[in-house]
Structures are given as C-alpha cells and as structure tokens.
C-alpha positions as CSV (number, residue, x, y, z in Angstrom):
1,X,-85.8,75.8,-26.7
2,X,-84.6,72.9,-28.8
3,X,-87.4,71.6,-31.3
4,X,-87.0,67.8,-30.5
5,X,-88.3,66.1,-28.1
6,X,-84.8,64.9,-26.1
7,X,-85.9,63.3,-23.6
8,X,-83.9,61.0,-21.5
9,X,-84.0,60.9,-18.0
10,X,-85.7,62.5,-14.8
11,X,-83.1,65.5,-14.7
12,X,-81.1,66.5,-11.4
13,X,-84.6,66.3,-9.2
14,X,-85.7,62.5,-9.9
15,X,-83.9,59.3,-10.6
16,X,-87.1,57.2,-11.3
17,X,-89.6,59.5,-12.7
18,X,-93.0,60.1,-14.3
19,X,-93.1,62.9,-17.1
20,X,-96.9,64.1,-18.0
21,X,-97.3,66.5,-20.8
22,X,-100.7,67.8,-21.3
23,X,-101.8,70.2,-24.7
24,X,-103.2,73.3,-24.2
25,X,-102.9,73.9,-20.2
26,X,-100.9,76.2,-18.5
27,X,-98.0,75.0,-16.0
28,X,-100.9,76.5,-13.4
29,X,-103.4,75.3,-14.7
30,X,-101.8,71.6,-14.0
31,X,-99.8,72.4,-11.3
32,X,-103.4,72.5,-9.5
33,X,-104.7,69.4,-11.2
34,X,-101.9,67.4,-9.6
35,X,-102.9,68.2,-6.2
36,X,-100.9,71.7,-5.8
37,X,-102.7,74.8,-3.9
38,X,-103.7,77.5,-6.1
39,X,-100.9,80.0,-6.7
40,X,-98.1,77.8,-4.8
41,X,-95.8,78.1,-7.5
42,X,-92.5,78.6,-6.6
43,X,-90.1,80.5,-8.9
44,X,-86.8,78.3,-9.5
45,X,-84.3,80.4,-7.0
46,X,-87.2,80.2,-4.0
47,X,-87.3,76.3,-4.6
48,X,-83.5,75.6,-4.6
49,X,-83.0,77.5,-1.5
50,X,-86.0,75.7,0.3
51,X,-84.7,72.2,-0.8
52,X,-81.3,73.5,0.9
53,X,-82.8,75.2,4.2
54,X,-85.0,71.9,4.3
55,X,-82.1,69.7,3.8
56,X,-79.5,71.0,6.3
57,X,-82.3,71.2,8.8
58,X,-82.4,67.6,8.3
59,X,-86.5,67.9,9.1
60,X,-87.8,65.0,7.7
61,X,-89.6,63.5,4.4
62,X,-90.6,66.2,1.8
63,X,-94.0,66.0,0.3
64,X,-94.4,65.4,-3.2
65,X,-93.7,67.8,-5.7
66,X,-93.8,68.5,-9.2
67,X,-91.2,70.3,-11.1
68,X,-93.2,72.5,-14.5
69,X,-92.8,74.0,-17.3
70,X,-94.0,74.8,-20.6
71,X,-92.7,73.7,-23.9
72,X,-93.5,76.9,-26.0
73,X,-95.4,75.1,-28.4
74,X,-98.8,74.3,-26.1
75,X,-98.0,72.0,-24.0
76,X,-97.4,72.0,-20.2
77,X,-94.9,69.4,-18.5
78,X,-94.6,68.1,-14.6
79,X,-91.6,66.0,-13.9
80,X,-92.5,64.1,-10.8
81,X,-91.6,60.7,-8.4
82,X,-93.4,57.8,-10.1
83,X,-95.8,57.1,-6.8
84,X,-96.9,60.8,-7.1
85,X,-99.0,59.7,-10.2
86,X,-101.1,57.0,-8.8
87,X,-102.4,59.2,-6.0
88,X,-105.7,58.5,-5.0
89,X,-106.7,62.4,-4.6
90,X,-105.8,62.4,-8.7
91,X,-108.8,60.7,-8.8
92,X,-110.7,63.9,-7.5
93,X,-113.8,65.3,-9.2
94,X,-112.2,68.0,-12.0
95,X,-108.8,66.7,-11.6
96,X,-108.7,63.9,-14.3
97,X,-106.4,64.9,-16.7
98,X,-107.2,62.4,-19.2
99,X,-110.7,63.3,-19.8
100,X,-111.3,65.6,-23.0
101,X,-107.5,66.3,-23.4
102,X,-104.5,65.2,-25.0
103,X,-101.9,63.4,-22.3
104,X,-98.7,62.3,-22.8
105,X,-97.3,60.0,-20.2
106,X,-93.9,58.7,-19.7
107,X,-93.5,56.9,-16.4
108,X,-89.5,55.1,-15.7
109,X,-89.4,52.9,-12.6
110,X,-85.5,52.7,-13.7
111,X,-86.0,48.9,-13.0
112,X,-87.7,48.4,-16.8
113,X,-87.6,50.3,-19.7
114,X,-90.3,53.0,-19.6
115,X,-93.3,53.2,-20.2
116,X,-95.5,55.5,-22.7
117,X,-99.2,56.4,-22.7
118,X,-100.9,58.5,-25.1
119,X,-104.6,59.5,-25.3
120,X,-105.8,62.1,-27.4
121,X,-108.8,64.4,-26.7
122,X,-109.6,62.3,-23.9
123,X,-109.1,58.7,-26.0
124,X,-106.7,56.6,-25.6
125,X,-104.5,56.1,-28.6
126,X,-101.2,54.4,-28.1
127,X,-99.0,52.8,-25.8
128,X,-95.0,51.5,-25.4
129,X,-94.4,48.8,-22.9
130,X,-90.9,46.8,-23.4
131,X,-90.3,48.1,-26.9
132,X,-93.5,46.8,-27.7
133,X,-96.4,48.7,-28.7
134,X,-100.2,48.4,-28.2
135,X,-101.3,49.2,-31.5
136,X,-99.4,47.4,-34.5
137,X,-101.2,49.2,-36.8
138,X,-101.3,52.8,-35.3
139,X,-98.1,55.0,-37.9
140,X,-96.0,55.6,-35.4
141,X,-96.0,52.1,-34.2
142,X,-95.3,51.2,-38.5
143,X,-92.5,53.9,-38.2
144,X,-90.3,52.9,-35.6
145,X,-90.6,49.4,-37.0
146,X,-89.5,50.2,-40.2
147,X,-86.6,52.8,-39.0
148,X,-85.6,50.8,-35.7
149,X,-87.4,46.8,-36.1
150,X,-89.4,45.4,-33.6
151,X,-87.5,45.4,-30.3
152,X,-84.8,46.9,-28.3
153,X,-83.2,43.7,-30.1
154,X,-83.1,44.7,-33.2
155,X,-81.7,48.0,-32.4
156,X,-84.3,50.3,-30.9
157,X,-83.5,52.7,-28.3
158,X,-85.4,54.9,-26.0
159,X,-83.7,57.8,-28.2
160,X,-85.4,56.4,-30.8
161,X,-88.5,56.3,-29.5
162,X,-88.5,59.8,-27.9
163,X,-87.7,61.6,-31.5
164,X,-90.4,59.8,-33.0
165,X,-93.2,60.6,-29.9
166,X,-92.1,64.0,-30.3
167,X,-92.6,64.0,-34.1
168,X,-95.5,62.2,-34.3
169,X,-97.6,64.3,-31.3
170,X,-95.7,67.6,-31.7
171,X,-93.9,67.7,-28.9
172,X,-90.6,69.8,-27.9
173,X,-88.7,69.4,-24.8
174,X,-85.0,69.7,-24.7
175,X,-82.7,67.8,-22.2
176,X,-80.9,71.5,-21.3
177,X,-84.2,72.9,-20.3
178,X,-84.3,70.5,-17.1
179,X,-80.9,69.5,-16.2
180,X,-80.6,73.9,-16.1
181,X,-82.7,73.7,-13.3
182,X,-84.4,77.1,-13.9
183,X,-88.0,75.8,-13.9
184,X,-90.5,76.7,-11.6
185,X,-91.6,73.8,-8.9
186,X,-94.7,72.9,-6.3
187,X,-95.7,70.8,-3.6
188,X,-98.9,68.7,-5.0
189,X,-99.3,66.4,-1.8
190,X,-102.5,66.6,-0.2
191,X,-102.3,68.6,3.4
192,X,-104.7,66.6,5.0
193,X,-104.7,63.1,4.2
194,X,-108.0,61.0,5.0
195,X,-107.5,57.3,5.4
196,X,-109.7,53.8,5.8
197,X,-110.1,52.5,9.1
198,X,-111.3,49.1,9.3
199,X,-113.5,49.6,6.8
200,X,-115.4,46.6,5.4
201,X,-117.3,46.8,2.4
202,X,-120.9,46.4,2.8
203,X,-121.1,44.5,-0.9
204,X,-118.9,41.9,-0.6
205,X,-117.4,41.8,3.2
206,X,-114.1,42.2,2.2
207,X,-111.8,44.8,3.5
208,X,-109.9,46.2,0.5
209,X,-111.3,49.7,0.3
210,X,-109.8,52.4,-0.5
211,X,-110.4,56.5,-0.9
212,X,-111.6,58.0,-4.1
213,X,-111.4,61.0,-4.7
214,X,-110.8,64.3,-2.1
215,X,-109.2,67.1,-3.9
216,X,-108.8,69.2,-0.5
217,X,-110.0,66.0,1.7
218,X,-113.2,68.0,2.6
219,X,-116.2,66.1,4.0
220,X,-118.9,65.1,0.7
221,X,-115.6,65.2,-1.9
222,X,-114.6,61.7,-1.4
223,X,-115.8,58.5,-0.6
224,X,-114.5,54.7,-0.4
225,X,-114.8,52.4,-3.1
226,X,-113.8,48.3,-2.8
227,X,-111.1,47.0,-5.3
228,X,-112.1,43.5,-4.3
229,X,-111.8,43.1,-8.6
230,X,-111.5,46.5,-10.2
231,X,-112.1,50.2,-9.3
232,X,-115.4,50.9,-10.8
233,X,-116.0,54.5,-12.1
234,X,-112.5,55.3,-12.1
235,X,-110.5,56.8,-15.0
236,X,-108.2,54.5,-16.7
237,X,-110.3,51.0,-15.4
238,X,-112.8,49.1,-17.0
239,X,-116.1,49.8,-15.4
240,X,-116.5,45.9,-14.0
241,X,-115.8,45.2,-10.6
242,X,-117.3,45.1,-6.7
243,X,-120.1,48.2,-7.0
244,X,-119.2,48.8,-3.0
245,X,-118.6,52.1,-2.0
246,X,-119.2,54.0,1.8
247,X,-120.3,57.8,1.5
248,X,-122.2,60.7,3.6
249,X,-122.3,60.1,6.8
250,X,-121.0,57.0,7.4
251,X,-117.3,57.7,6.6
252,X,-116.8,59.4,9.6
253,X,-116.6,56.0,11.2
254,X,-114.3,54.2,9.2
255,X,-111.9,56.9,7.8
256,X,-108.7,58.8,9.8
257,X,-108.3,62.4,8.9
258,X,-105.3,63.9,9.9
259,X,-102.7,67.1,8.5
260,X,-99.7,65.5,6.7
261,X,-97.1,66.4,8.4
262,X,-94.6,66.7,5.6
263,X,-95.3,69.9,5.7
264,X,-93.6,70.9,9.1
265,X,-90.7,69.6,7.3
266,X,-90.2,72.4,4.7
267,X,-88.1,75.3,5.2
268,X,-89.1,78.5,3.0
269,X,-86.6,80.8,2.7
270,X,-87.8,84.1,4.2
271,X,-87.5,87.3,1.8
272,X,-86.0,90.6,3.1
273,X,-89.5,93.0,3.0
C-alpha cells in the first residue's frame, strides 16, 4: 500500500461519503461499532455478487453498509453514505468511537467542500470546515497556511489538505486500495428499528424526542431523550439542554418496534457445499 494518505473521493461504492479512520482497532472490531452483527463480514467476491443478485432482483432499498479495511500501519477505515454516521443506534452504550481513541473523520456531502474532524485519545483536536480551520494555532493548521495560504482562494486544495492530514496523524490510504474494490464490506443497519410514537416529553411538553441509544434495539438499551435545545449526555454535544428523557417501562407506550425490512431485500449468493 501507497504511504500517503490519497484520498479523494468515496470510491466506486459512494458518491457522497463519510470516511472514519480509527488507531488501533481492527476492521472487526469497528465493523461491530458501526452497528454490524458480529462476524458479518463479507469477503469482497461474496459482496459484489450480493450487490448484483440484489440488484437484478430489483428488491428494494439496501440497508446501510460499510465498506473496511485496514491501512497496515494501525489504523482501521469504513467508507460509508454520510446519513449512516449520524445514526441514532451510534449513540449505543460501548459503541462511541470517539471516546478514549484517536478518530479521524472526513464526511463529503458533495454539495460543500468536506469536512474533517480529528480527536485524539478521545479529545478533540482539530477541525477543517470551508478551508478554514478550528484551531489557528494548532501546526498543521500553521503548515497548510504557510505551504497553501489561507483558503481554497489562495490556492488550497483538498489534495493539499489530505497529504498534510496524512502527515501530520500518520495516516496511509492509497486511492488504488478502494477504487480496486477488493475490500471486505458489511451491513451496519440496525435489524429492528424502534421508533417514537407520540411521545411528549414530560419536561417541557414538547414533542421533539428522539431514541438514544439501542445497539440491538433490546428492551432497557435505549431510551428517549428531548432535543427541545441540545442532546444532553450525548457524545459530541455540549451537556446543556432539556434534561427530558422516557425509560423502563414506560417506552412501551410511546415507541414502535418493528424488523427493518431492508433486509428482505438482500440477495446472498448461495455457495456450492
């Protein structure tokens, strides 16, 4: 594998894309963080031919998936759809990936330029919005000044800013490595998917609540928290906001649980025993 960091697109699988990196995990390890069943990996040959028996079958929607990888240098990659990473079942109880580890983040809407976010050992420490950075002082933030100015303006490209991320954070991924399409992929969607209902919360009266956490959807893993102002306890928001929240018992009257059927769309290829 190349030793620069090349990135410059989502590859053949995604047009707009989110690209999480993550040091010191296996490909397994966050395949399962992202929502995938344990040991649901599928090699690359068994996920081409099920995109193609799925496709001609013309079943329907696909759940979300994640193609993985491994850079060779510690880190572990998942090329995914931009929605996938805002999930609400991300949110589960051991899946943050933020917390205690070093994250990479690149997330391209194609509508903007991207956007980067860095935390390291669970802090955050830099960010790219627009060509601008979060941290005017932070070196890479004085490099790419100095080698590229201040803005897409004054000649700084994406490019630009890849090599230098890569630098900076050690990391390697080569644009050959995905567009070869030999990397292994897996479904991260939830299979059940547990919904409010009406649900007012009993802080405020306002009906803007939503499900945190879930993992597996299982009653006790989740519970509904209002966003009337913020999420509170939530990874990546600032604590402040309605405290409302529904748990225990009580969900079962203001929540829909039902199987997502995405999954009676796919078409795995069956192997000759």
């Amino acid at each position: 594998m190349s030793g620069a960091f090349e990135w410059t697109d989502g590859g053949p699988d995604f047009e707009a894309y989110s690209l999480t990196l993550v040091k010191g995990m296996s490909h397994e390890e966050l395949a399962v963080r992202l929502g995938a069943q344990p040991d649901a990996v599928m090699a690359p040959d068994t996920a081409h031919e099920m995109f193609r028996l799925s496709h001609e079958a013309r079943s329907g929607a696909l759940p979300d998936w994640a193609v993985l990888g491994e850079t060779g240098n510690g880190w572990a990659f998942a090329i995914e759809s931009p929605e996938a990473r805002d999930r609400a079942d991300r949110y589960a109880s051991g899946r943050d990936l933020y917390t205690g580890h070093t994250v990479v983040n690149i997330w391209d809407s194609t509508m903007d330029p991207p956007i980067i976010t860095v935390s390291v050992d669970g802090v955050h420490d830099w960010m790219m919005w627009e060509y601008t950075a979060d941290q005017p002082t932070h070196p890479l933030t004085r490099r790419l000044a100095a080698e590229h100015g201040d803005g897409e303006g004054d000649g700084m490209s994406m490019e630009n800013v890849y090599r230098a991320l890569g630098e900076h954070y050690g990391l390697m991924l080569s644009r050959k490595t995905v567009v070869d399409r030999q990397l292994p992929h897996v479904f991260t969607e939830p299979r059940r998917l547990v919904r409010p209902r009406g649900a007012v919360c009993p802080a405020c009266g306002e009906n803007r609540m939503i499900v945190h956490g879930g993992g597996s959807w299982q009653p006790g893993e989740y519970r509904l928290v209002c966003t009337y102002y913020k999420v509170p306890d939530m990874p990546g928001y600032p604590p402040q906001g309605c405290p409302g929240q529904i748990s225990g018992p009580a969900l079962a009257d203001v929540v829909s649980d039902e199987p997502n059927l995405k999954y009676g769309n796919v078409r795995m290829p069956v192997r000759p025993e």
